[in-house]
C-alpha positions in Angstrom: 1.3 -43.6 9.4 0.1 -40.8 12.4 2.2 -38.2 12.4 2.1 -35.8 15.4 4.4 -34.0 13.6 4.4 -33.1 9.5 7.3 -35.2 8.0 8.9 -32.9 5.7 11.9 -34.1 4.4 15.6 -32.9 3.7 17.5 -30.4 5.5 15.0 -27.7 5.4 12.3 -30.9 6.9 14.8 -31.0 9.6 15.4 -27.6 10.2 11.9 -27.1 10.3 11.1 -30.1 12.8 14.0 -28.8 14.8 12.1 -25.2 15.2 8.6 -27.1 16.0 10.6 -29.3 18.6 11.5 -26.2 20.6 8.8 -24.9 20.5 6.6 -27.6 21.8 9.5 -27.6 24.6 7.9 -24.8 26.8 4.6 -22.4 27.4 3.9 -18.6 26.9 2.3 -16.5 29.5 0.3 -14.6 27.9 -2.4 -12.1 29.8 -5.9 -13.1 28.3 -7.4 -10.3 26.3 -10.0 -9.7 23.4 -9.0 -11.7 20.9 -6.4 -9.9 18.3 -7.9 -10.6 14.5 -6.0 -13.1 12.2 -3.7 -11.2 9.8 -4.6 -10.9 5.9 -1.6 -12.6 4.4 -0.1 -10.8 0.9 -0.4 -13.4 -1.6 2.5 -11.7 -3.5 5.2 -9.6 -2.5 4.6 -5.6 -2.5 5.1 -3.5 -4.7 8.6 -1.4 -3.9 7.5 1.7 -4.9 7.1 5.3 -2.9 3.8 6.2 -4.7 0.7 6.3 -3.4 -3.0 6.6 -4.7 -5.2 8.7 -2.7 -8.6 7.4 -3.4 -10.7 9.8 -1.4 -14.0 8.8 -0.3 -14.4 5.4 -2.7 -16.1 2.9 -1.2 -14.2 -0.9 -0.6 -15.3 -2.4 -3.5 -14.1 0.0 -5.8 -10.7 0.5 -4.4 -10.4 -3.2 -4.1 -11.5 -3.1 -8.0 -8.8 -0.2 -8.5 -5.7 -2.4 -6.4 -6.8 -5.1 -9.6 -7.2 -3.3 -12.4 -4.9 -0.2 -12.5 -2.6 0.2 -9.2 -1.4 -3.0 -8.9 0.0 -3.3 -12.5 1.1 0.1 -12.9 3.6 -0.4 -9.9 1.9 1.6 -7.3 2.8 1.2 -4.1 0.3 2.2 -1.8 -3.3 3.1 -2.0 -5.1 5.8 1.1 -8.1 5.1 1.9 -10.8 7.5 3.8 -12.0 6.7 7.2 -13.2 3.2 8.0 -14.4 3.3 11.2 -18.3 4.2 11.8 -19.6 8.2 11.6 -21.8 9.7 12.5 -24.8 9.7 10.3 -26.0 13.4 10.1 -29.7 14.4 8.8 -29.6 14.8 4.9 -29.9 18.1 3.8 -33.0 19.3 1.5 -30.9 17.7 -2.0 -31.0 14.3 0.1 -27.4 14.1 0.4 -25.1 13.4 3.4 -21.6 15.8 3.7 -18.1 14.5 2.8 -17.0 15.4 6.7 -19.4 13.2 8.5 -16.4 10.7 8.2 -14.0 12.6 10.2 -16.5 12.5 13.2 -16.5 9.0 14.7 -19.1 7.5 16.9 -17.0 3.8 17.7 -14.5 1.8 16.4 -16.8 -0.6 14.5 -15.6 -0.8 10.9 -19.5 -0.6 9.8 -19.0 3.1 7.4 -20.8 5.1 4.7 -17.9 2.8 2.6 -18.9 -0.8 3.5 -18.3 -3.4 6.4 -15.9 -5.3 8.1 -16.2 -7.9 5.9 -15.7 -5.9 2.5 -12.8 -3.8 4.2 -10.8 -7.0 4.9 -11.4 -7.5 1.3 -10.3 -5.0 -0.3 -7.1 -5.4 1.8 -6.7 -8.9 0.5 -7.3 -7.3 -3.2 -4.5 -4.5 -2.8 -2.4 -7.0 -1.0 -3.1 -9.5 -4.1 -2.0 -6.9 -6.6 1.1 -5.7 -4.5 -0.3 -2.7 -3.0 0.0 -1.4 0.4 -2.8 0.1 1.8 -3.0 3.1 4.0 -6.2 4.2 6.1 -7.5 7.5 7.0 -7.0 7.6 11.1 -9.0 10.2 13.4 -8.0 9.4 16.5 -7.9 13.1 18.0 -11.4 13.5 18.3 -14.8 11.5 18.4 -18.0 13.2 17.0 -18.9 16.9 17.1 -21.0 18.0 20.3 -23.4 20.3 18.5 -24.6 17.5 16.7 -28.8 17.0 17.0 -30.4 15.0 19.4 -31.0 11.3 18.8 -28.1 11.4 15.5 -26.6 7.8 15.5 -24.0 6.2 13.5 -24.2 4.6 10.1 -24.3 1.0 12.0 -26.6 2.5 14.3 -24.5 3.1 17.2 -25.9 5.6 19.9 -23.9 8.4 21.6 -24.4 12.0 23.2 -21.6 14.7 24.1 -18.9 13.1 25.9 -20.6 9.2 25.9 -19.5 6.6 23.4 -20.3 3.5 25.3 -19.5 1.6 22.3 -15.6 1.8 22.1 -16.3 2.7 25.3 -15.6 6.4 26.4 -17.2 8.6 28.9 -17.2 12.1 30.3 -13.6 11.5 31.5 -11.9 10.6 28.3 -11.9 13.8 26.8 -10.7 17.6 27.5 -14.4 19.3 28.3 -14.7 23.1 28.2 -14.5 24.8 31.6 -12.2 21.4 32.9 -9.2 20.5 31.0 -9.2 23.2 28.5 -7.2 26.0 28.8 -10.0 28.2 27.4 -13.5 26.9 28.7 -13.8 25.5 25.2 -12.5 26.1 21.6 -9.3 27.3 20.7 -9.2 31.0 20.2 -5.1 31.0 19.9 -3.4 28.7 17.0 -0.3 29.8 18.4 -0.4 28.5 21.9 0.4 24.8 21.9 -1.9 24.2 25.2 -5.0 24.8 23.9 -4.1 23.5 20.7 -3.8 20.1 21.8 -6.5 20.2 24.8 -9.4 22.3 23.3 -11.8 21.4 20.7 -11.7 21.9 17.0 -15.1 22.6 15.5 -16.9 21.6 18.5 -15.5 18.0 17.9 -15.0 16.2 21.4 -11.2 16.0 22.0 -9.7 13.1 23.7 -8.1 12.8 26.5 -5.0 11.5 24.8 -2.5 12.3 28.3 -4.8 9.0 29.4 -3.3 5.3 29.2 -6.7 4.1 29.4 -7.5 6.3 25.8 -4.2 5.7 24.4 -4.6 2.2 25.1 -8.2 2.5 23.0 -6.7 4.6 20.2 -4.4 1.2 19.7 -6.6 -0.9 20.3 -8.4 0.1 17.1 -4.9 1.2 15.4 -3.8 -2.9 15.8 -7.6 -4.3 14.6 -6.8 -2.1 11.3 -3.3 -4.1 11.3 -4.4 -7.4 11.9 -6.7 -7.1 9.0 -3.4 -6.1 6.9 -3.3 -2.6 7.3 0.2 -1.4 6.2 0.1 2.7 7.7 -1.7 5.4 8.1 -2.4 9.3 6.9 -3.5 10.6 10.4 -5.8 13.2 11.0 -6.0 16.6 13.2 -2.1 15.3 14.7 -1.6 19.2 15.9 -3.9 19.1 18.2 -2.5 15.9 20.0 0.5 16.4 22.2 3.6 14.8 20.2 4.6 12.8 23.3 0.6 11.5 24.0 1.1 10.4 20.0 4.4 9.1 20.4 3.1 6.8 23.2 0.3 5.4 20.7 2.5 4.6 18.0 4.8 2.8 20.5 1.4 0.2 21.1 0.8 -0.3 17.9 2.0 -3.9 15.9 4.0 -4.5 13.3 2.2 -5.1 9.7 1.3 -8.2 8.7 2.2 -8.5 5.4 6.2 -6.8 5.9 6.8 -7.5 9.7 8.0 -3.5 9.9 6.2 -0.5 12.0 2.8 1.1 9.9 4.1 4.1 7.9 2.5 7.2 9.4 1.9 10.5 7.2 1.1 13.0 9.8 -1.5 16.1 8.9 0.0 19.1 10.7 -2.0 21.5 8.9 0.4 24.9 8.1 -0.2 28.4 9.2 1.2 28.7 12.7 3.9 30.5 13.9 4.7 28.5 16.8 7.7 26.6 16.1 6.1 23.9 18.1 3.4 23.4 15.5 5.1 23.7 12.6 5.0 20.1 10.6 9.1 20.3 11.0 8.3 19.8 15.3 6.2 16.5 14.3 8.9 14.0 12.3 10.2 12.3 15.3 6.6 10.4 14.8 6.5 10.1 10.9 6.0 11.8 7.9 4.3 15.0 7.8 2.0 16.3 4.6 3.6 19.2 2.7 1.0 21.7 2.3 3.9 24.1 1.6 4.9 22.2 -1.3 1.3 21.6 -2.7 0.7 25.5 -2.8 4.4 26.8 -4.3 3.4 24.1 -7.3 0.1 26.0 -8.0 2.0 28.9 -7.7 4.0 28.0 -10.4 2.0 26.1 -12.9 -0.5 29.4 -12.5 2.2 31.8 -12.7 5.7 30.2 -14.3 7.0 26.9 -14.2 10.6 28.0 -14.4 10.1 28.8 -11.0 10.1 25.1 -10.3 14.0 25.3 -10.3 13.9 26.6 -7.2 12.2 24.2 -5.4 15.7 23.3 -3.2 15.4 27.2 -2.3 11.2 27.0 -1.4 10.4 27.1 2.1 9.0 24.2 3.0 7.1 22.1 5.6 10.0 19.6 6.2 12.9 18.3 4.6 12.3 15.8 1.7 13.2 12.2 3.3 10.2 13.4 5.9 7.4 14.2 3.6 4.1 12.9 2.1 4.3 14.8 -1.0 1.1 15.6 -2.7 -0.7 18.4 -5.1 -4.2 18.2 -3.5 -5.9 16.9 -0.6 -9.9 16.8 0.1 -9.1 20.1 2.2 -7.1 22.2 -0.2 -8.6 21.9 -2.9 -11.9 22.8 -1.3 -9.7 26.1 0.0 -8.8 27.3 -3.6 -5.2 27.0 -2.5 -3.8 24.7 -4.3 -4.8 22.7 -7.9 -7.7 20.4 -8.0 -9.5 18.9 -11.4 -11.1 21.9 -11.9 -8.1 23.8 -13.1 -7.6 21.1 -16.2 -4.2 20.6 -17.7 -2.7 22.4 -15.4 -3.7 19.8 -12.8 -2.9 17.0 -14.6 0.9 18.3 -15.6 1.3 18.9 -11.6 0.8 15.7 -10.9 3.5 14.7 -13.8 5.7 17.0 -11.8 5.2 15.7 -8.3 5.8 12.3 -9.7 9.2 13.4 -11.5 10.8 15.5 -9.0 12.3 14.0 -6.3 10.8 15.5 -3.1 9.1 13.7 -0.6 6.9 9.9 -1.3 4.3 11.4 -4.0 1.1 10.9 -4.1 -2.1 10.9 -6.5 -5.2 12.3 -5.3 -8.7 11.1 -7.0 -11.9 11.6 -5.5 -15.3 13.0 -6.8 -16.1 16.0 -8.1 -17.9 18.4 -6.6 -19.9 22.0 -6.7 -20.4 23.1 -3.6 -18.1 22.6 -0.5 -19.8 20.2 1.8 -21.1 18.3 -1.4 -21.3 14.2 -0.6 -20.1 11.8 -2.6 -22.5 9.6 -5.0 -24.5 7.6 -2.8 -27.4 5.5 -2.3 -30.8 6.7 -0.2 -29.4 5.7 3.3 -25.8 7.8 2.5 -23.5 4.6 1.9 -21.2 5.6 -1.1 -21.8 4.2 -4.3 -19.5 1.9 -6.9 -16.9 4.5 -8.0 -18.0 4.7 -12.3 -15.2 7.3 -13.7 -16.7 10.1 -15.4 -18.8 13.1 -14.8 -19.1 12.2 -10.9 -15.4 10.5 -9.9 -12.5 11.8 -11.1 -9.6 9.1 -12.2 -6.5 10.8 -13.0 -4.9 7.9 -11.0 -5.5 5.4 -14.0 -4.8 7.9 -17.1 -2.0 6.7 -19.2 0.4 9.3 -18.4 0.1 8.9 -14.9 0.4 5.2 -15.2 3.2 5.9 -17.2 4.5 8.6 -14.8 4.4 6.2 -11.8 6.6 4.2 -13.7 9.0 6.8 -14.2 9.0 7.9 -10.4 9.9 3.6 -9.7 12.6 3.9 -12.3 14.0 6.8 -11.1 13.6 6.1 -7.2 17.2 5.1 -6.9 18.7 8.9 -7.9 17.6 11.7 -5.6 18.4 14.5 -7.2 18.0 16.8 -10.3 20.0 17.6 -13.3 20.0 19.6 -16.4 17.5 21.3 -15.1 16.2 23.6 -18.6 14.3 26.6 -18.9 13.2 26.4 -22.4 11.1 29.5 -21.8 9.1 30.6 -18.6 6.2 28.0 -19.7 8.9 25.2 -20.9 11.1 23.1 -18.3 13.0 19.8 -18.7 15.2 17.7 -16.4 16.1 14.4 -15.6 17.0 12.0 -13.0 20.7 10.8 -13.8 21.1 8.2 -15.7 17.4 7.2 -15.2 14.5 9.1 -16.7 14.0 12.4 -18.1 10.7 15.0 -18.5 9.7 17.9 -20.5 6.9 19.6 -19.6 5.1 22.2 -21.3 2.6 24.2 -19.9 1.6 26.6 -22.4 -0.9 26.6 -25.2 1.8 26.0 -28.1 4.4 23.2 -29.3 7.7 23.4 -28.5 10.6 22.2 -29.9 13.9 22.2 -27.7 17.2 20.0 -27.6 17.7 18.6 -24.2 20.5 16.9 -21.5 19.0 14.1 -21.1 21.4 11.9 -19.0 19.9 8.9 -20.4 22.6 5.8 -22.8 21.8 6.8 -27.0 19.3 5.0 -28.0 15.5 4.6 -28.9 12.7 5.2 -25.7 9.0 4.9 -25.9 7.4 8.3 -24.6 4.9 7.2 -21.1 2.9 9.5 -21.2 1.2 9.3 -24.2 1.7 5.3 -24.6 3.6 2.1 -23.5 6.6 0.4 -24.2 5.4 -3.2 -25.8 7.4 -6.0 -27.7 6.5 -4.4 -30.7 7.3 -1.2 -30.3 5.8 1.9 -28.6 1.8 3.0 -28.4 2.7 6.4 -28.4 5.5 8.5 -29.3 9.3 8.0 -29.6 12.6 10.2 -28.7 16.0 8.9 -29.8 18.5 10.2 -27.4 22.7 10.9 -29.3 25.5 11.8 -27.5 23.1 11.7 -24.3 20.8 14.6 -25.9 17.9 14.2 -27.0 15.3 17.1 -29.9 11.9 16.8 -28.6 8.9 18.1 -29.5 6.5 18.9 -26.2 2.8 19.3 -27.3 1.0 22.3 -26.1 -0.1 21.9 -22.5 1.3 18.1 -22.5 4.5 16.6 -21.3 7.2 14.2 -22.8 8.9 11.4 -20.2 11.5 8.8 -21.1 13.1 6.0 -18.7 15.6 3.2 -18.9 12.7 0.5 -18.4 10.4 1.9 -21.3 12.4 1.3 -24.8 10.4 0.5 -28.3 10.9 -3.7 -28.7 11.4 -4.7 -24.6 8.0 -5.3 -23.7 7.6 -5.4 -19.6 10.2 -5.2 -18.3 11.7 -5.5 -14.4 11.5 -2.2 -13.3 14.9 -1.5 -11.3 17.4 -2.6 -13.9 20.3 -4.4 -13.0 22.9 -3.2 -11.0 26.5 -2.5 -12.0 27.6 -3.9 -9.0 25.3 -6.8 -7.9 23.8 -7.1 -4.9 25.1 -10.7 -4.3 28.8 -12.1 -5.5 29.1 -14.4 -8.1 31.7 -16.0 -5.6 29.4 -16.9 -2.6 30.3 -20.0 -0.5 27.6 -23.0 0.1 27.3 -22.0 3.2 26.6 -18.6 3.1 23.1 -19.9 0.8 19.6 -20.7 1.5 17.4 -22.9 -0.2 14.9 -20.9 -1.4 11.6 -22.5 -3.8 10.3 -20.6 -6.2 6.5 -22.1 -7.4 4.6 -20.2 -9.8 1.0 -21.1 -11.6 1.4 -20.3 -15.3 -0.6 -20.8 -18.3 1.8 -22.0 -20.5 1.4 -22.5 -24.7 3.5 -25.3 -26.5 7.1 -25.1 -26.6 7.1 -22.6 -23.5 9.2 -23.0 -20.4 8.7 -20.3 -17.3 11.7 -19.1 -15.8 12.3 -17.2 -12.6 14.7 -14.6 -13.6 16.3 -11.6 -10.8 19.1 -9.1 -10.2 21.4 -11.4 -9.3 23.8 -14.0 -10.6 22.3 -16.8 -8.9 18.9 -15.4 -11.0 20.4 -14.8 -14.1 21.2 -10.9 -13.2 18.2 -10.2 -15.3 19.1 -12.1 -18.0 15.8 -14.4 -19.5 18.3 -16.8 -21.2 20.4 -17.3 -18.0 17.4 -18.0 -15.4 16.3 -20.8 -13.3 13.8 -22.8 -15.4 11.0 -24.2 -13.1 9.9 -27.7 -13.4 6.1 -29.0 -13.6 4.7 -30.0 -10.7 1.1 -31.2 -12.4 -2.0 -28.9 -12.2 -0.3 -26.2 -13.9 1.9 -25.6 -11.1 5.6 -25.4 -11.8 8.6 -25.2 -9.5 12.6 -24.5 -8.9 14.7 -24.4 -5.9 18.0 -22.0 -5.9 20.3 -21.5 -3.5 20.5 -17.5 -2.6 23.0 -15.6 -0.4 21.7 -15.7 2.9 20.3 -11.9 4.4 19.9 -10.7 0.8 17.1 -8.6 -0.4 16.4 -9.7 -4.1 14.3 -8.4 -7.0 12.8 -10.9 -9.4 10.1 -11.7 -12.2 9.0 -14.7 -13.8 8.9 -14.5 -17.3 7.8 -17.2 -20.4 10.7 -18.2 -23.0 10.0 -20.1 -26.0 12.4 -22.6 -27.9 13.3 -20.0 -30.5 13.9 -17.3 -27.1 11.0 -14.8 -27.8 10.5 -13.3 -24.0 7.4 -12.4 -22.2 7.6 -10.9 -18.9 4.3 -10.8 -16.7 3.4 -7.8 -15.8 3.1 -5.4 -12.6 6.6 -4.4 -10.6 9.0 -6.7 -10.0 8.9 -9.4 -6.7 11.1 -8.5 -3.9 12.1 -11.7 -0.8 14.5 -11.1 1.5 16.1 -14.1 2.1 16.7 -15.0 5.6 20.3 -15.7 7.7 19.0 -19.3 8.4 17.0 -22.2 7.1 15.0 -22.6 3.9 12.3 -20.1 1.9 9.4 -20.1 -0.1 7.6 -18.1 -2.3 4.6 -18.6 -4.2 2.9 -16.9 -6.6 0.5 -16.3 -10.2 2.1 -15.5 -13.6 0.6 -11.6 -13.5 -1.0 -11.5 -17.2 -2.5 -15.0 -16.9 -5.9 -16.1 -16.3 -5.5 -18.8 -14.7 -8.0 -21.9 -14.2 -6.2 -24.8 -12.8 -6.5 -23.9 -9.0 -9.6 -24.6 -6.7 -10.6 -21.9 -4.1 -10.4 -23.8 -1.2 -11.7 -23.1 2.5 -10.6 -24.0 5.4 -12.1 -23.4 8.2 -11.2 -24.3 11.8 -13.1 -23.6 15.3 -9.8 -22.6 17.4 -9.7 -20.6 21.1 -6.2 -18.3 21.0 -5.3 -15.6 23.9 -4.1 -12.1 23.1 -2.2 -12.3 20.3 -2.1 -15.3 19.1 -3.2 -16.0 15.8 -4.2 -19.3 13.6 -2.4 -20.3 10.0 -3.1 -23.5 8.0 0.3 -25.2 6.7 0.6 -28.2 4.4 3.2 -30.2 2.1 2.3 -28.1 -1.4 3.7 -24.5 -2.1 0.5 -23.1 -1.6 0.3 -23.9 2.0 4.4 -23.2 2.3 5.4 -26.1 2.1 5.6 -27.4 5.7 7.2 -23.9 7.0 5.3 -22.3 9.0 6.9 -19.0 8.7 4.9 -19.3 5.0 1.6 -20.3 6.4 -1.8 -19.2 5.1 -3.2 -16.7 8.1 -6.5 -17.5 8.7 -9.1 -15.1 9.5 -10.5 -14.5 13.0 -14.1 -12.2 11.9 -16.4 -15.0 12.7 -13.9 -15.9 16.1 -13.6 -18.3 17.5 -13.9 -20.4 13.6 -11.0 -18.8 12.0 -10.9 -18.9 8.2 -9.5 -18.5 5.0 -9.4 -19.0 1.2 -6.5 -20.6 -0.6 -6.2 -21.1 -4.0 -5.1 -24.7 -4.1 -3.7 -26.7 -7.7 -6.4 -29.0 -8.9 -6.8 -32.7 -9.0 -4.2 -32.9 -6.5 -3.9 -34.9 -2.5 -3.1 -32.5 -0.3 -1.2 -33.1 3.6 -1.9 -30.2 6.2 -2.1 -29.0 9.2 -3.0 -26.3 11.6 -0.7 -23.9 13.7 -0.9 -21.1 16.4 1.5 -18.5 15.9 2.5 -17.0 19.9 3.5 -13.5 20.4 6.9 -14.0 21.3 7.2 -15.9 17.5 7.0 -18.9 18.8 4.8 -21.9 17.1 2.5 -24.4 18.7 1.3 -27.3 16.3 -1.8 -28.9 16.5 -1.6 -32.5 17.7 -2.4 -35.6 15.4 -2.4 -37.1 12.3 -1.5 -34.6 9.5 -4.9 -34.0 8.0 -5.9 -34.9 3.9 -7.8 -33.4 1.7 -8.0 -34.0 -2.4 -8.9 -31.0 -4.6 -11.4 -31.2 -7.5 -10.8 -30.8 -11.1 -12.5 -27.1 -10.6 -14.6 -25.5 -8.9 -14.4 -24.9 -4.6 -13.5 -27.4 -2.3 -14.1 -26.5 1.9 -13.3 -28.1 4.9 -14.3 -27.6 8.6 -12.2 -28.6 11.3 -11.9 -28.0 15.1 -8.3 -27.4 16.4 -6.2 -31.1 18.2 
């Protein structure tokens, strides 16, 4: 029968039709604009984790590839990518290569770069998103493209501009701070220390924006809110001294919240060190976000070049800002270019810094890989026209990020997140430390050329651990090596120049595990009443062998409180497909897995970091998702695709009666992609052989939802394959 509504049923159908009711009840204004671009939807919940990949300089394909492969399943939480926006393209030198630093000089806003397109951007967003990774872009916003650059230079996409003219975003003359008119020196800045010509003169002949403007701040975000809507979740921003803190503050207040979390962008500000000002030290800068710690990156090579002991005093060091402000990192494609801090070149020492920064609990760490390099404007592997090659790790890229011990490091850092300070800290000798994380993890490190032997505190319950840096913890034991903790002490042997790390999550025999364990006091009470619940679906797509059930198992009661035997078994649905629905406190964050039990009770957990959903204070929730670990081949990638007209900020989702298309509520809905506007489109993954109900829905600015009018629309998946459909909006 015509519907002009979906008929879901039950309380959550009539909750939902409630919601669409009021909706439909009155109209938006909305000032018409350039059309905002459809948010890239995370088709699984984020990783919670602090630690961030810094892939410098690798094109989309291959960070996409990295999300997949390596960060996503190693728990990473973010990933920092280099400049997207289109460069300027300068002449190749006599070797035929293009400089790193064309990127940081920007001719327009179009994401056309020596990394890839729009199109494979958007991708590799949907990739990290897929694997639970943030990602976090490289933003130059204080500057467009150097003024002493040749005649007739254009942009990778081909994008013309002289001087002060960029008529594609578009600026002119009066957009930025020109010598002998807005700058306090008729040009460059000849005084670091004097905040006015800081912020209004040019650095390296780059042509400074006008940021006091509405007009340029207004273009800034602009561009800032395109990265979003394409799922965008922060931002490492570049050259922020030299834009007034008030002309910054205004941009971040224009900018949207992410797609994929509803929350403001995280923003890592670079306020490079060295002045004396008080006004432009980093510690002026965290009323607008994180700042880099340079300080901290150069006392580290200090001491794994000098002593390591010294690292005790880190709590003493002075540094750029206080910890809960910082993006904490050993390297970045400056520094290590400067000789003032670690890079590859300086070998183990390197790699046990970056064991260190993940251990010790200052700022949100990161892991920088990029490619290696000779001389100090040397370009990345590319092809003939300058567009960066596939990232192949080896004697041209550097890919520390994906080593075991960093892996296995990143894992400690997640187990350890929830205790922010040090203990035991143990100077074996000047090239020999140890200390651990409460009850949580514990590291040795030695950075000498000999073994050493040592007994050590290691705050961790007696028992057997598998060591993560030189293997994994796996049902049948451990890949690498062992250390059996008594009396909470633990005799360990530290290999020359190598390192030694337990954790709670990595014990011989577990196998993957969740990685925050369960709490002693849980987040939810056994004793919650009916009506403080929600009725939240769990659907998962599982390969499963005979006599195999799949359970959805969490860190609270209602979940089993991380107990395989006591979770929520999920029924089959057909198609592979199989689904449960609990009832969860309401306004609770929860942290869950699915995991395989047979008959006789061996466990499998899948793999990567464990799910988070915060349940909300009213109504019903979904979540759907792919056994990590499986290969699965019962879905069919299917398309829709819908010619829709929106206004500013509006965007378009497709929502249907499976899990996939969650499950009539529209606050699960698949976002649908605006790049070809005005057809919006996406992909969905869809179970096969199955008849499918849908619709589509416009999502307004102020939250509100408008449904399209009609019949709910059908469909019926194949048996395999791809299945698309091509609609135009009721």
């Amino acid at each position: 029968m015509p519907s002009a509504r979906p008929h879901p049923s039950g309380r959550a159908g009539r909750l939902l039709l409630a919601a669409a009711l009021v909706a439909a009840g009155g109209t938006v204004a909305v000032a018409a604009a350039t059309t905002a671009p459809a948010p890239a939807r995370a088709a699984v919940p984020l990783n919670d984790s602090e630690v961030t990949a810094n892939l410098w300089e690798w094109n989309w394909t291959s960070v996409a590839a990295a999300c997949t492969d390596h960060l996503g399943p190693a728990g990473y939480g973010a990933v920092q990518v280099a400049p997207p926006q289109e460069s300027v393209k300068l002449p190749a030198g006599a070797d035929g290569a293009y400089p790193w630093y064309e990127v940081y000089q920007p001719v327009s806003y179009r994401l056309d770069s020596r990394f890839g397109n729009r199109q494979q951007f958007a991708a590799m967003v949907t990739a990290c998103h897929d694997a639970g990774v943030r990602v976090y872009v490289d933003a130059v916003v204080n500057h467009m493209a150097g003024t002493n650059n040749p005649a007739g230079t254009r942009g990778y996409g081909g994008t013309e501009f002289s001087g002060y003219s960029y008529p594609a975003v578009p600026y002119g003359a009066g957009d930025f701070h020109r010598p002998g008119d807005n700058c306090p020196t008729g040009g460059a800045i000849s005084d670091w220390n004097n905040e006015a010509q800081v912020t209004s003169c040019e650095l390296l002949s780059l042509s400074d924006l006008y940021t006091e403007k509405e007009a340029v701040r207004n273009k800034i975000a602009a561009y800032l809110n395109d990265l979003i809507g394409l799922g965008v979740d922060g931002f490492r921003v570049d050259a922020v001294k030299h834009i007034r803190k008030d002309d910054f503050a205004a941009v971040l207040g224009k900018l949207n919240d992410t797609v994929a979390e509803g929350r403001r962008p995280y923003v890592a500000q670079e306020i490079f060190d060295g002045a004396s000002n008080p006004a432009l030290q980093a510690r002026a800068f965290i009323g607008n976000g994180d700042v880099l710690d340079f300080a901290y990156a150069k006392g580290i090579r200090s001491a794994f070049q000098g002593s390591v002991s010294a690292l005790a005093n880190v709590p003493n060091w002075n540094l750029d800002a206080p910890s809960a402000n910082v993006f904490a990192m050993v390297t970045n494609h400056d520094l290590e270019r400067d000789g003032v801090v670690l890079s590859y070149k300086n070998g183990t020492d390197y790699v046990l810094a970056n064991y260190f920064a993940l251990a010790y609990p200052h700022g949100k760490p990161s892991v920088y890989d990029s490619f290696t390099w000779a001389d100090r404007n040397q370009s990345p592997p590319h092809d003939g026209t300058g567009r960066v090659t596939d990232t192949v790790c080896g004697a041209a890229w550097n890919c520390l990020s994906r080593t075991t011990g960093v892996k296995g490091m990143v894992g400690w850092a997640n187990a350890a997140r929830p205790v922010k300070t040090v203990s035991d800290f143990t100077t074996v000798n000047s090239n020999v430390i140890g200390f651990h994380r409460g009850d949580r993890a514990w590291i040795g490190i030695n950075d000498s050329g000999s073994a050493t032997t040592a007994t050590f505190t290691t705050g961790l319950a007696d028992g057997r651990y598998c060591d993560v840096i030189s293997g994994v913890a796996t049902a049948d034991g451990c890949t690498g090596g062992t250390v059996t903790v008594s009396g909470g002490r633990a005799t360990v042997t530290v290999p020359a120049n190598d390192a030694v790390a337990i954790h709670v999550h990595a014990r011989p025999g577990a196998g993957p595990s969740p990685t925050v364990s369960p709490s002693a006091s849980p987040t939810a009470s056994p004793t919650v009443s009916p009506g403080d619940r929600i009725a939240t679906t769990f659907t998962v797509t599982a390969n499963l062998a005979a006599g195999q059930d799949v359970r959805v198992v969490g860190n609270i009661p209602a979940l089993g409180s991380w107990t395989p035997a006591s979770g929520v078994e999920l029924a089959a649905q057909g198609g592979g497909v199989y689904r449960a629905t609990v009832d969860l406190p309401r306004s609770t964050a929860v942290e869950y897995k699915f995991v395989k039990v047979t008959t006789a009770g061996a466990v499998t957990w899948e793999s990567g970091a464990n799910r988070t959903l915060t349940t909300p204070a009213d109504g019903a929730y979904a979540v759907t998702g792919t056994f990590r670990g499986d290969t699965v081949t019962t879905s069919v990638a299917t398309t829709f695709s819908v010619l829709a007209t929106t206004v500013y900020g509006q965007n378009v989702f497709v929502v249907g009666n499976i899990p996939a298309l969650g499950g009539w509520n529209p606050a699960a809905a698949v976002a649908l992609s605006s790049a070809a506007y005005p057809v919006w489109r996406a992909t969905v993954d869809l179970p096969a052989n199955t008849a499918v109900e849908y619709k589509y829905v416009k999502k307004n600015p102020d939250g509100s939802v408008t449904w399209e009018s009609g019949a709910n629309r059908t469909l019926t998946t194949p048996s395999g394959g791809t299945r698309a459909v091509t609609d135009t909006w009721r």
